[in-house]
PyMOL CGO cylinders between C-alpha atoms (Angstrom):
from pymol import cmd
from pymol.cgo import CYLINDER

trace = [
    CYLINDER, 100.84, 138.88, 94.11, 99.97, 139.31, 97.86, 0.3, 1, 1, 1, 1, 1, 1,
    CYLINDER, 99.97, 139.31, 97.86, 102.39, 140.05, 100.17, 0.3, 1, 1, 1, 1, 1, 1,
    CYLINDER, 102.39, 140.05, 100.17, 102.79, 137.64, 102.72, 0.3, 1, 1, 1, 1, 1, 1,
    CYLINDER, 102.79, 137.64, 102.72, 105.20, 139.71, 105.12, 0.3, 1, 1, 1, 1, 1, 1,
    CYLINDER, 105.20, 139.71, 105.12, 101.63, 141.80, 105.65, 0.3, 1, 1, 1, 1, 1, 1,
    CYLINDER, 101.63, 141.80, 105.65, 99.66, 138.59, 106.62, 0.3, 1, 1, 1, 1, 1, 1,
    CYLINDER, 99.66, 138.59, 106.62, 102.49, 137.36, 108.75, 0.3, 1, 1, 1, 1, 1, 1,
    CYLINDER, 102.49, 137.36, 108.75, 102.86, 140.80, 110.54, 0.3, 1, 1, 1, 1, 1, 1,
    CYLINDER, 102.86, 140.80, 110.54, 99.08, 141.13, 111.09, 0.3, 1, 1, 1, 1, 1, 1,
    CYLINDER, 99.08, 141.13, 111.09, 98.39, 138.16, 112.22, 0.3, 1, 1, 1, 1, 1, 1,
    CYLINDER, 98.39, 138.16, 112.22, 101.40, 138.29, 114.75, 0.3, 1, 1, 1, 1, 1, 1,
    CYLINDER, 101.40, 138.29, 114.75, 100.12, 141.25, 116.02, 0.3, 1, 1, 1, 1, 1, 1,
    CYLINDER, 100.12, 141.25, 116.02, 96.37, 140.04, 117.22, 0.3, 1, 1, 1, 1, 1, 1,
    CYLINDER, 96.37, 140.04, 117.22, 98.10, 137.34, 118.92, 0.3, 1, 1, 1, 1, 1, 1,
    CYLINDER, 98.10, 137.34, 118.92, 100.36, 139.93, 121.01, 0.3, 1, 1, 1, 1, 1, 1,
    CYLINDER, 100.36, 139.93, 121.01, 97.44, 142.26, 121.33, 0.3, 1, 1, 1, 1, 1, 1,
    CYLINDER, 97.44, 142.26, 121.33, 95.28, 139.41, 122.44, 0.3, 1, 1, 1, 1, 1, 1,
    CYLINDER, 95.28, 139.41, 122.44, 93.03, 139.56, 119.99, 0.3, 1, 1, 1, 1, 1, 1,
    CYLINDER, 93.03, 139.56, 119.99, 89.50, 137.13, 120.04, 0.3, 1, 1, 1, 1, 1, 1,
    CYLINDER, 89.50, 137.13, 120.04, 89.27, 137.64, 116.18, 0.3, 1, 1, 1, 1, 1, 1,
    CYLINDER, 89.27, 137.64, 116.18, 90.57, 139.69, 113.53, 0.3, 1, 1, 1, 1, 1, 1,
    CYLINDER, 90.57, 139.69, 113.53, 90.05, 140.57, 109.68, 0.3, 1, 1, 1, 1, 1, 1,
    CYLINDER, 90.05, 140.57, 109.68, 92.78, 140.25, 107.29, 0.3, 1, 1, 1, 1, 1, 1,
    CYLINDER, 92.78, 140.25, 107.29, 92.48, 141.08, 103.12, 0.3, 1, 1, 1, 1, 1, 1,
    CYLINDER, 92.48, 141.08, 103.12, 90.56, 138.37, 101.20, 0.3, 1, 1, 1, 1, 1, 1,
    CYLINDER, 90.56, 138.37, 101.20, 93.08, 136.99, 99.02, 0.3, 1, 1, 1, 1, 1, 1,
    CYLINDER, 93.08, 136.99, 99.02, 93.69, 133.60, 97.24, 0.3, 1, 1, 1, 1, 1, 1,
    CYLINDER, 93.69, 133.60, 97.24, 97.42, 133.14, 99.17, 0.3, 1, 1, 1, 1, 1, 1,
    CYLINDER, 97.42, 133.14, 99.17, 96.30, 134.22, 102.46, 0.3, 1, 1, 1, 1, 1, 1,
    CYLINDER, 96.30, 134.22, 102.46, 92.60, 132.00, 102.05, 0.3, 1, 1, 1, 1, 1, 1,
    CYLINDER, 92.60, 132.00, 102.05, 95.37, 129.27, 101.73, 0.3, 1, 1, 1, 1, 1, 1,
    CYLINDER, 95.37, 129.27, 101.73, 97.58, 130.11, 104.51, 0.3, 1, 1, 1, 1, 1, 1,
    CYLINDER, 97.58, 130.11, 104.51, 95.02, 130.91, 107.00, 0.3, 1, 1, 1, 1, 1, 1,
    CYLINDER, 95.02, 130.91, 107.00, 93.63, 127.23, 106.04, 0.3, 1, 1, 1, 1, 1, 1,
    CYLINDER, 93.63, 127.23, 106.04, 96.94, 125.48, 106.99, 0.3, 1, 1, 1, 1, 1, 1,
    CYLINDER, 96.94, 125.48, 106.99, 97.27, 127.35, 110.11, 0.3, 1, 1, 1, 1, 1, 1,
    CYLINDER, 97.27, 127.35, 110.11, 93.73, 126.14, 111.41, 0.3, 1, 1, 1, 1, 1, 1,
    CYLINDER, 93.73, 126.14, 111.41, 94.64, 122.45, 109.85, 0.3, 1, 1, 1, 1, 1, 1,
    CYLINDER, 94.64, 122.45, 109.85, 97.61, 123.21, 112.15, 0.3, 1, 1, 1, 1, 1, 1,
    CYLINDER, 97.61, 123.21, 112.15, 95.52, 124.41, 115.65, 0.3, 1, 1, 1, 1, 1, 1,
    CYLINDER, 95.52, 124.41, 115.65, 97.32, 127.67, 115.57, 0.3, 1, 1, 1, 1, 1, 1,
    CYLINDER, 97.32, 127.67, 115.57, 93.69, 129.16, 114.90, 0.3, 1, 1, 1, 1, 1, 1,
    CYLINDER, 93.69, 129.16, 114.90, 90.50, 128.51, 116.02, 0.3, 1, 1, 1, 1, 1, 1,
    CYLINDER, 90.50, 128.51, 116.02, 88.28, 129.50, 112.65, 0.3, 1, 1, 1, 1, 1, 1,
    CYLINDER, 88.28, 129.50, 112.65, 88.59, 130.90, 109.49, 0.3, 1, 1, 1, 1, 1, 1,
    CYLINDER, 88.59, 130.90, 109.49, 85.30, 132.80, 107.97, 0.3, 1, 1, 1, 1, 1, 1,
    CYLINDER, 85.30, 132.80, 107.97, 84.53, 135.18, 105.32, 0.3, 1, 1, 1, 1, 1, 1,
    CYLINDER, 84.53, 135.18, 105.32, 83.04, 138.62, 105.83, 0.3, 1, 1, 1, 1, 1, 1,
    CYLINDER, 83.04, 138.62, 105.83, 82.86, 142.57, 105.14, 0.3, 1, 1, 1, 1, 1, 1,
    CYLINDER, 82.86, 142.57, 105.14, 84.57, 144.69, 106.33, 0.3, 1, 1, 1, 1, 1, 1,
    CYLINDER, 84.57, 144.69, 106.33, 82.38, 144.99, 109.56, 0.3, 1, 1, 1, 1, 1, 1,
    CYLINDER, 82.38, 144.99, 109.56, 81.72, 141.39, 110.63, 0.3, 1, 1, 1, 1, 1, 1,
    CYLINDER, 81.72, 141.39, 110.63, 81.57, 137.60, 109.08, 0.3, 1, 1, 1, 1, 1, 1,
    CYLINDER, 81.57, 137.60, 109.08, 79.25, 136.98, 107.05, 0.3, 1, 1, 1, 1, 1, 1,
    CYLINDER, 79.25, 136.98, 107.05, 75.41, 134.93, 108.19, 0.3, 1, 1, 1, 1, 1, 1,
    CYLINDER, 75.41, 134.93, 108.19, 75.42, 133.91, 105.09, 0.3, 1, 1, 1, 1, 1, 1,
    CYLINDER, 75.42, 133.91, 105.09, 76.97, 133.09, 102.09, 0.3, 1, 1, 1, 1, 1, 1,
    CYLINDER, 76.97, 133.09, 102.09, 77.72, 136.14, 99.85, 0.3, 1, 1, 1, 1, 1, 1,
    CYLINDER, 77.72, 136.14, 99.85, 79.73, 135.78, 96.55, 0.3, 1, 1, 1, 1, 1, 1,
    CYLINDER, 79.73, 135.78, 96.55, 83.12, 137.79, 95.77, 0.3, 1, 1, 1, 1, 1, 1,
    CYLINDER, 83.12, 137.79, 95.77, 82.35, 139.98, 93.06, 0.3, 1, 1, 1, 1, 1, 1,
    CYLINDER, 82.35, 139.98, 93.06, 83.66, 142.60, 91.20, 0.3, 1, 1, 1, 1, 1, 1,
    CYLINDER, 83.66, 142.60, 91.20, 81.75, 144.97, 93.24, 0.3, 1, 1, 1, 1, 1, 1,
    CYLINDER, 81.75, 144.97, 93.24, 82.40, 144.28, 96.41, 0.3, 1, 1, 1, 1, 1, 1,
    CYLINDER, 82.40, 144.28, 96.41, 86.00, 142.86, 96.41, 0.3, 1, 1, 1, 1, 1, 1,
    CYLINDER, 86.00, 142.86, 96.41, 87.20, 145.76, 98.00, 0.3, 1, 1, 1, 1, 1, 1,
    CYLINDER, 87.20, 145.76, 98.00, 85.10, 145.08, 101.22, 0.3, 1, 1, 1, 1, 1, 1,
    CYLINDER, 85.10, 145.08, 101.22, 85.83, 141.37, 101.77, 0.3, 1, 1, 1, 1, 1, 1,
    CYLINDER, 85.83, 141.37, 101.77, 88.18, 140.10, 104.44, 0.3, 1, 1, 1, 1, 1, 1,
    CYLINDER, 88.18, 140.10, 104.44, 88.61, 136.82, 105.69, 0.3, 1, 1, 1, 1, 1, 1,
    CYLINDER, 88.61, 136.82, 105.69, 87.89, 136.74, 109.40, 0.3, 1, 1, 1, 1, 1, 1,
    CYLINDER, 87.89, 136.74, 109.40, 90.18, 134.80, 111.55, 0.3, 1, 1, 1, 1, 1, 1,
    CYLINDER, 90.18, 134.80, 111.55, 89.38, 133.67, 115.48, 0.3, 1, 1, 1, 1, 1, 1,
    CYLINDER, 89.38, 133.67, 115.48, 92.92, 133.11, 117.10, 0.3, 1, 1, 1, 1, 1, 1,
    CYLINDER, 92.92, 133.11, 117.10, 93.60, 129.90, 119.38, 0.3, 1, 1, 1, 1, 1, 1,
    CYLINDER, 93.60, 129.90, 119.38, 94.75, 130.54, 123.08, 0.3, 1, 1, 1, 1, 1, 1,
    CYLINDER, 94.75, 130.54, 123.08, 96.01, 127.44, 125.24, 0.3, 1, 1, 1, 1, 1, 1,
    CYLINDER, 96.01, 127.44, 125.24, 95.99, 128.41, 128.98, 0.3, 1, 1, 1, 1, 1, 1,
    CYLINDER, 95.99, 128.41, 128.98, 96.06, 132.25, 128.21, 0.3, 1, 1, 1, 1, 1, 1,
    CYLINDER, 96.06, 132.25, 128.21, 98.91, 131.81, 126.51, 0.3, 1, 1, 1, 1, 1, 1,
    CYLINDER, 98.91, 131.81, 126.51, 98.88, 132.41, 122.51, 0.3, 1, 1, 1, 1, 1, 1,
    CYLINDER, 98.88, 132.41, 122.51, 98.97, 129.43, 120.29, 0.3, 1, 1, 1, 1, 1, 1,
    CYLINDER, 98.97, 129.43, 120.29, 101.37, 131.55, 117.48, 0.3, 1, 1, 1, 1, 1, 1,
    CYLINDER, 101.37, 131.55, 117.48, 104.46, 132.37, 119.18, 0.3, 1, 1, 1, 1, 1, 1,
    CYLINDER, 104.46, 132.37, 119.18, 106.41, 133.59, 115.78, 0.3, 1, 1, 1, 1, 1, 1,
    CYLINDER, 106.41, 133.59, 115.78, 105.63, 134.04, 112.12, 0.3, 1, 1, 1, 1, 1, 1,
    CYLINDER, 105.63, 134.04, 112.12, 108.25, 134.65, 110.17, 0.3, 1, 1, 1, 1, 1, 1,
    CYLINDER, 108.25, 134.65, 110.17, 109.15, 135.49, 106.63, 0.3, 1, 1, 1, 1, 1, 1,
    CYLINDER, 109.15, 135.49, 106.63, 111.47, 133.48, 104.82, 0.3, 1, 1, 1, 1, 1, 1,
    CYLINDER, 111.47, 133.48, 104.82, 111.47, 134.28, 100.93, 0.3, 1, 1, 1, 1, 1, 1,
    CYLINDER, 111.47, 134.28, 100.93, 110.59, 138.16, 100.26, 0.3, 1, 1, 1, 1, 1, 1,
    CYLINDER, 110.59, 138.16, 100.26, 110.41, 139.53, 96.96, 0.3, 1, 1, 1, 1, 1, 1,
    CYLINDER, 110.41, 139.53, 96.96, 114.05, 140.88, 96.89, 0.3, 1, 1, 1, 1, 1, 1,
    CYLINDER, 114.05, 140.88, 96.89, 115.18, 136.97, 97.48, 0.3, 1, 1, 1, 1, 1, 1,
    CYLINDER, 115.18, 136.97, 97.48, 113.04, 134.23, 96.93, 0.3, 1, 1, 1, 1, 1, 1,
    CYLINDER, 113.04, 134.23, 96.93, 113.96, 131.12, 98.43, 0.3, 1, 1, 1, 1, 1, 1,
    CYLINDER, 113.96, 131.12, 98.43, 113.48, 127.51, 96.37, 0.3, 1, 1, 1, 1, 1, 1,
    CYLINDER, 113.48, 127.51, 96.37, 114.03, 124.10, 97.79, 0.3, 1, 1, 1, 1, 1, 1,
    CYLINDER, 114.03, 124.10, 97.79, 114.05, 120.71, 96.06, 0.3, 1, 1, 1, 1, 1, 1,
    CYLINDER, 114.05, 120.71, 96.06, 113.01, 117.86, 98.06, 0.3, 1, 1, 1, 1, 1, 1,
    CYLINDER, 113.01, 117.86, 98.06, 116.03, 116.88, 99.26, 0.3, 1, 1, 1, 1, 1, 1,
    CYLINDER, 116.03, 116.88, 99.26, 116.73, 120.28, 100.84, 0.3, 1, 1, 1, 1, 1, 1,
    CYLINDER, 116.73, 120.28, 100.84, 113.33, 120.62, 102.55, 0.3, 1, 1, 1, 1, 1, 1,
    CYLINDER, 113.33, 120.62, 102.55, 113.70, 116.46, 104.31, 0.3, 1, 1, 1, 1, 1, 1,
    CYLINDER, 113.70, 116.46, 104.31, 117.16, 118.06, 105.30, 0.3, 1, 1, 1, 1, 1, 1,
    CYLINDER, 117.16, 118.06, 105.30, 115.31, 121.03, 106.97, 0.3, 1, 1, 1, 1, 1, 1,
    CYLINDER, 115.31, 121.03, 106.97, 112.40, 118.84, 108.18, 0.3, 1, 1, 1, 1, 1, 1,
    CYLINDER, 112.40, 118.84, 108.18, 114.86, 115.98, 110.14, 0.3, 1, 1, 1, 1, 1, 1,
    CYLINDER, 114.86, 115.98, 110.14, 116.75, 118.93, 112.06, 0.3, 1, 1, 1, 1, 1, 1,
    CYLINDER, 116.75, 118.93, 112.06, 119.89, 119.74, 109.36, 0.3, 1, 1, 1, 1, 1, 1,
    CYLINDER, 119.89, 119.74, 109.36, 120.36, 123.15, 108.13, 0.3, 1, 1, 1, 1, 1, 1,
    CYLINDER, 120.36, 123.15, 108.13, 119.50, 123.90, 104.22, 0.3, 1, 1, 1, 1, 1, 1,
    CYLINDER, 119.50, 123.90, 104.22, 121.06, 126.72, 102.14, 0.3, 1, 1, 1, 1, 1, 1,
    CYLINDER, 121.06, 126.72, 102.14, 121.19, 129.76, 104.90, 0.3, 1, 1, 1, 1, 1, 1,
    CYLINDER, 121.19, 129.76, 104.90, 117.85, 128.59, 106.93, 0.3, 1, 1, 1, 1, 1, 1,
    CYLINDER, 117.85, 128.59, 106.93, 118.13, 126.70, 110.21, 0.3, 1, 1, 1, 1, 1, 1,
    CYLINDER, 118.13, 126.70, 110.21, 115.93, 123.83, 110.78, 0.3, 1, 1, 1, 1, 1, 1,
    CYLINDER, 115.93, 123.83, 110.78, 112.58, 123.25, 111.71, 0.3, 1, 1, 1, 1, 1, 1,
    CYLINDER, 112.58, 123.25, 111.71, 112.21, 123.40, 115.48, 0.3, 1, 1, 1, 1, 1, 1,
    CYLINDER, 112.21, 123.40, 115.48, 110.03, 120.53, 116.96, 0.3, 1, 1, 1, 1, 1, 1,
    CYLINDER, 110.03, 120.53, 116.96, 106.52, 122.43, 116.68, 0.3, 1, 1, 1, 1, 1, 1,
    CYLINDER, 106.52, 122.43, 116.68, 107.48, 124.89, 113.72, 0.3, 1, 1, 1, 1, 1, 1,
    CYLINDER, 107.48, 124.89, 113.72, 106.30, 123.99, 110.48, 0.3, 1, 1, 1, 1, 1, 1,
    CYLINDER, 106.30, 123.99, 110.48, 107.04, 125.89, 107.03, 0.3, 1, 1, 1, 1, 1, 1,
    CYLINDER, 107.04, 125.89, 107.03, 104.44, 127.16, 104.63, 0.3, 1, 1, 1, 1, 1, 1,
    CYLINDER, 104.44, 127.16, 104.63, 105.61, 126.79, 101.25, 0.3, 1, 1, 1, 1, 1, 1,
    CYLINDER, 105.61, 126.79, 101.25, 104.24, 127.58, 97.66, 0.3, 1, 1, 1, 1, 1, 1,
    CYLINDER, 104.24, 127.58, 97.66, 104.84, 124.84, 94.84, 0.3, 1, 1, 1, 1, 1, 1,
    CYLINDER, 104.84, 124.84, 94.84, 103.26, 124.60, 91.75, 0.3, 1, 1, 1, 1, 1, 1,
    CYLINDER, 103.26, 124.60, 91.75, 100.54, 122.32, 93.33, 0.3, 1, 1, 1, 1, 1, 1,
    CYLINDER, 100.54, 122.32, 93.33, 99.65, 124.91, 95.34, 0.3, 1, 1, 1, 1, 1, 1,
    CYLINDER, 99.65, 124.91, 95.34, 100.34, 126.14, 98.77, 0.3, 1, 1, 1, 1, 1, 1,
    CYLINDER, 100.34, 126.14, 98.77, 100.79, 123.59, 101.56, 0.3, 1, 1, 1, 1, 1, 1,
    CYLINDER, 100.79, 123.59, 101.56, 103.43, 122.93, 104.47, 0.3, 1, 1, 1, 1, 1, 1,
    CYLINDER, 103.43, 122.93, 104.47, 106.54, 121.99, 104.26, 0.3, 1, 1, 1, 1, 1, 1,
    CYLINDER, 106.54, 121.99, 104.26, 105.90, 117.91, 105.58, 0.3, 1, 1, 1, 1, 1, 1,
    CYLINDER, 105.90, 117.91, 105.58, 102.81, 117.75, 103.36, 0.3, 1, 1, 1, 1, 1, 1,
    CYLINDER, 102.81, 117.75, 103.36, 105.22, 119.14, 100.32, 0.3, 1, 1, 1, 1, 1, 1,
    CYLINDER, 105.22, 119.14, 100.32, 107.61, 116.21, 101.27, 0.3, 1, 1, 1, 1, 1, 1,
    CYLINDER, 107.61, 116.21, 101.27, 104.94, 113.80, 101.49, 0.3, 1, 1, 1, 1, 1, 1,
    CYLINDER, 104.94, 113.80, 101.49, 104.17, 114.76, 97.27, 0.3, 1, 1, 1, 1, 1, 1,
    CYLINDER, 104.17, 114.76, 97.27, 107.53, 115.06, 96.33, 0.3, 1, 1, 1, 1, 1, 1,
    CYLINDER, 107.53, 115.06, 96.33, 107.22, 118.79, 94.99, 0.3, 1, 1, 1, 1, 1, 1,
    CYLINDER, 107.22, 118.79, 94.99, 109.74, 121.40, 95.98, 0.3, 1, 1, 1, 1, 1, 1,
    CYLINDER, 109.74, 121.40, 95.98, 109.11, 125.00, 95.71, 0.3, 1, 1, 1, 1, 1, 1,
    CYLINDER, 109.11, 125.00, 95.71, 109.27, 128.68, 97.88, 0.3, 1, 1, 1, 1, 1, 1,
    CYLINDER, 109.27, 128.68, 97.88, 109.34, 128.54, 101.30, 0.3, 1, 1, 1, 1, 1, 1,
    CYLINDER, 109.34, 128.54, 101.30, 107.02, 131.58, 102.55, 0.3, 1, 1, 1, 1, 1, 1,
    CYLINDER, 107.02, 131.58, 102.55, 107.05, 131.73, 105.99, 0.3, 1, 1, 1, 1, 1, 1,
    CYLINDER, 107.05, 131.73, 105.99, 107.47, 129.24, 109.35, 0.3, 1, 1, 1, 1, 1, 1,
    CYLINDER, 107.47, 129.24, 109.35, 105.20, 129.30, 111.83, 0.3, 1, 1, 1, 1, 1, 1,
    CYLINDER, 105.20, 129.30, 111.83, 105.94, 128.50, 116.07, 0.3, 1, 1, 1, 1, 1, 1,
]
cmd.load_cgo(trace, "trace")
């Protein structure tokens, strides 16, 4: 499984370095979180491409050429200021962290859950059910609980 503490740290680092775009590994998970952040305005695009640039056109993952792929990401800046302030990992491999529904309304309407504080006005959570990966309102929304990966200011 792909770690997310390398997405989170990599993509936390363009937007302190000031980045324009960046390339992170091609990967099912991070394909999936990089798509809720731009659903969420924290980034501006998300394309596909070698290792050197994004792709013109559409080229297939393949055995071959897995190795090369990355998924290229162009990071949002409002007024020169970043629009990722913090991402953060919540369940790591040594402790993963479930929530049933009830837990994760409790997080989203400002109560603490378990050992995590709540969601700050702007923050969402990224979580990982077994429909697939999706924030923490949309998860509420379905009525699935499952990991909480990371939250995002």
């Amino acid at each position: 499984m792909p770690r997310i503490h390398d997405l989170c740290a990599r993509i936390q680092n363009g937007f302190r370095a000031r980045l324009q775009t960046m390339a992170v590994p091609e990967t099912k998970m991070n394909l999936a979180i990089t798509n809720i952040l731009y659903k969420e305005g924290f980034l501006t695009s998300v394309t596909r491409g070698n290792h050197l640039a994004p792709d013109a056109t559409f080229t297939p993952t393949t055995p071959s050429n897995i190795a090369t792929r990355r998924l290229w990401l162009q990071l949002k800046y409002k007024e020169n200021q970043p629009a990722l302030n913090a991402m953060s990992v919540v369940s790591k491999p040594s402790k993963k962290v479930t929530y049933t529904v009830n837990e994760m309304k409790n997080l989203a309407s400002g109560r603490r859950a378990k050992f995590i504080s709540p969601l700050q006005p702007g923050e969402i959570a990224i979580m990982n059910t077994n429909r697939g990966v999706m924030d923490l309102q949309e998860a509420i929304e379905k009525n699935v609980g499952g990991e909480i990966l990371c939250r995002v200011n």
